[in-house]
C-alpha positions, 0 to 999 in steps of 0.5 A: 898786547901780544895775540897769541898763536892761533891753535883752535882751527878744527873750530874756524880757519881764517879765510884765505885771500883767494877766498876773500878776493872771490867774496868781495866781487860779488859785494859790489855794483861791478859784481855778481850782487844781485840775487840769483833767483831774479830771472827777469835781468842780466844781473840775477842771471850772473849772480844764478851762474855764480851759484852754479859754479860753486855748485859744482866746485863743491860737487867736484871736491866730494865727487858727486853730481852739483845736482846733488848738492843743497847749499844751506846755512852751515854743516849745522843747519845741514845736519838738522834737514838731514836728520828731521828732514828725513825723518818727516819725509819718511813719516809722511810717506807712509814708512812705520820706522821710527828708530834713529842710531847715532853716536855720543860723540856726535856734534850737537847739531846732530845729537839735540836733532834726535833728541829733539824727534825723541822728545817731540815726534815719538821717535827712539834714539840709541846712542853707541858708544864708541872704542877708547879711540873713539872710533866706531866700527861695521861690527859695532854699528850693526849690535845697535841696528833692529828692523825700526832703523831708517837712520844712522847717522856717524861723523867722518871726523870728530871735531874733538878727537881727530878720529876718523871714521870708515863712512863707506864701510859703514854706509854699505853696511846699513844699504845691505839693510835699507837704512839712510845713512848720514855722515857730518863732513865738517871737518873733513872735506879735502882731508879725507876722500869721500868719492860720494857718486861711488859710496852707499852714502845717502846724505853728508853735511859739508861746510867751508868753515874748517877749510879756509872759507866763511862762516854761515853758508855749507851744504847737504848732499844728497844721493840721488839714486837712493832717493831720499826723501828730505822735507825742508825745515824752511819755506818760502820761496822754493829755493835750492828746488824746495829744500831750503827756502830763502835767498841764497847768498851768493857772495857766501856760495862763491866763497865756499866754491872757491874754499873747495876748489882750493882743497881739491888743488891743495890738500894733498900738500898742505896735508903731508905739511900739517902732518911734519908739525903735528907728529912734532907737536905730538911728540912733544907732548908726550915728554910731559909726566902724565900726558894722554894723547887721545883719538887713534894714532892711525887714522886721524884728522892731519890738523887735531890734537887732543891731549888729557894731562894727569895731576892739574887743576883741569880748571885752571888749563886754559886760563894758564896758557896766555900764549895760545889760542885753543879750546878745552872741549868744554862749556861752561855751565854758570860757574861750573866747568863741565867735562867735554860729552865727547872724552867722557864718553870715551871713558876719561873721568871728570877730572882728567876730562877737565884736564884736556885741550884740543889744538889744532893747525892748519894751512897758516901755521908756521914751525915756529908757532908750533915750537911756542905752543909746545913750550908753553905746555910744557912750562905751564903743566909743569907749573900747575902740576907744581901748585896743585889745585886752588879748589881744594876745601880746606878742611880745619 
C-alpha cells in the first residue's frame, strides 16, 4: 500500500535528523543520560549543562531570558499551569479578581482549563467570538474586559485557521489595565516574531512539536519583571525552581533546544518556500465550484489551509481522500461526526463545517506533493459533489 502524502503538519512534523542526532546522544552510556538533578557526579552534571543549553536555545528563539523559561511536558500541559497556575497563585495572594477573557477558537488546552475554574473554583469565563477570519482585534478584546480580569488568554496562531493574532498589540492593551496576558505559541515559534523581553506579554506556551522536534516536552515563559505569580500544578522534587516537579527528560530538552535553534537559523527560508507552495495550493482550490478558503488572507500561518466546499457530503470528505493525510478539524463523537468548534464559531453552518479540511505543509513537503494533493481534491469534490450525500432518508 502506497503512504499517502503527509499534509497534517499544523498537527505534528517529522523530526528532523539534526534533531534525531542530538536526541540519541543523550539515550546512550557514552551521552548525557543521566538525570540533571543528580548534583553528586560528572554525569548529572553533564546532563544539568544540556538542560541549560537548550534553555537558552529556546530563550534565544522567542527572545527572552532562559531564566525565564519553564520546560514542561507540551504546550498543553504549559497552557494549564499558565491559566490554573495563575489563577491559584493570585487567589492565594489575596487578588479578589476572578474573571478569565479568552476565546472560542482557542485550543482545548486552554478552553477545558477555564471551564474547568468555572466549574470547580468559582471562576466567570467569557468567551469572544472572534471576526469572520477569526481574528481577534485591541478593539474587540477590550468590549470583554471589566475590572474582575486578571487573564486574558489569545492564541498567536490558531491551529485551524492559520490566522494569526496581533499578541503584542493585545499584550499592551491589558498591561495598560493590570491584566496577565497568556498566548498559545504552539504553532508559531520560528514563524512569527515574538521578541518576549520587549513585548507586555506575561506568559506564552511553547512547544517543538510543530517545528520538527518531538512530541511530550515545551515550555511555558514567563516574565519576570511582571512578576506573576504561577503555582505548579505538579510537585515533587522542586524541579524547573518549583514550578513543574518531576525529572526533566534531558534527551527530550535537548531535542527541543536543537528544534529551536534550527527555526532561528532556518525559518526565514523555509518560510518564503512554504509560502510559493501554499499560494499554489490555495489557488488551486479556488478553481473548485464552491470552495471557502477560510482565516485571513493577509495574516496567516506560512504552513495552513483551511478550506470549506459547499454541496458534498462533509462526512464523506476525508474518507475519499486515500492520497492524502489531512484532518477535518473535527471529532468524532460515537458515530456522529461534529462540526469543528472553531469554523462554527467563525459562523460556518453545521454542513459546510462538516464540509472542511485543514492541510498544512512544512519543512519536507515537496512541489510534487503539493501538485498530488491539489489533484485529488479537485477530482475527489468533484465526485462527491456528483453523488450526492448517502445520508439522505428516503422518504417513500
Amino acid at each position: 500500500m502506497n503512504r499517502p502524502v503527509y499534509m497534517d503538519y499544523a498537527a505534528a512534523t517529522p523530526l528532523d535528523p539534526r534533531v534525531v542526532k542530538v536526541m540519541v546522544d543523550c539515550l546512550t552510556l557514552e551521552g548525557s543520560f543521566a538525570n540533571p538533578s543528580s548534583k553528586d557526579h560528572v554525569f548529572g552534571w553533564e546532563a544539568a549543562e544540556v538542560v541549560e543549553n537548550a534553555r537558552e536555545q529556546v530563550a534565544n528563539l522567542v527572545g527572552c531570558s532562559p531564566l525565564e523559561i519553564t520546560f514542561t511536558s507540551g504546550a498543553t500541559e504549559s497552557n494549564n499551569l499558565a491559566v490554573i497556575g495563575l489563577a491559584r497563585g493570585l487567589r492565594h495572594k489575596g487578588d479578589p479578581r476572578r474573571h478569565i477573557v479568552t476565546s472560542m477558537v482557542e485550543h482545548k488546552a486552554v478552553l477545558e482549563g477555564c471551564e474547568y475554574l468555572e466549574k470547580y473554583e468559582g471562576y466567570k469565563v467569557s468567551y469572544i467570538k472572534p471576526h469572520q477570519d477569526g481574528s481577534i482585534d485591541p478593539e474587540l478584546l477590550a468590549s470583554y474586559l471589566t475590572e474582575d480580569t486578571f487573564l486574558v488568554s489569545i492564541c498567536h496562531g490558531n491551529s485551524v485557521l492559520g490566522t494569526v493574532n496581533d499578541i503584542h498589540a493585545l499584550a499592551s492593551l491589558c498591561r495598560a489595565k493590570g491584566i496577565f496576558f497568556h498566548t498559545d505559541c504552539a504553532q508559531t515559534a520560528g514563524w512569527e516574531k515574538t521578541d518576549f523581553a520587549n513585548s507586555a506579554i506575561s506568559m506564552a506556551s511553547l512547544t517543538p512539536e510543530k517545528i520538527y522536534g518531538p512530541k511530550g516536552v515545551g515550555a511555558l515563559y514567563i516574565k519576570r519583571e511582571a512578576n506573576v505569580p504561577v503555582e505548579a500544578l505538579i510537585y515533587g522534587g522542586g524541579q524547573e525552581k518549583g514550578l513543574r516537579g518531576g525529572t526533566v527528560a534531558t534527551h527530550q530538552v535537548a531535542a527541543m533546544g536543537k528544534a529551536f535553534e534550527i527555526m532561528a537559523k532556518d525559518a526565514k527560508k523555509d518560510k518564503e518556500r512554504i509560502l510559493q507552495l501554499r499560494e499554489y495550493l490555495v489557488n488551486e482550490i479556488k478553481t473548485i465550484d464552491g470552495a471557502v478558503i477560510n482565516g485571513s488572507s493577509t495574516r496567516h500561518l506560512p504552513g495552513i489551509i483551511s478550506a470549506s466546499f459547499a454541496g458534498i457530503d462533509g462526512r464523506m470528505l476525508l474518507p475519499s481522500l486515500s492520497g492524502i493525510a489531512a484532518s477535518t478539524g473535527s471529532a468524532c463523537s460515537s458515530a456522529e461526526l461534529k462540526p469543528s468548534y472553531v469554523l462554527k464559531a467563525i459562523g460556518h453552518s453545521d454542513e459546510l463545517a462538516r464540509a472542511s479540511i485543514r492541510l498544512s505543509l512544512g519543512r519536507f513537503t515537496t512541489e510534487q506533493e503539493v501538485k498530488q494533493a491539489a489533484d485529488e481534491l479537485k477530482t475527489k469534490v468533484a465526485a462527491l459533489q456528483a453523488s450526492g450525500s448517502m445520508w439522505q432518508v428516503r422518504k417513500d
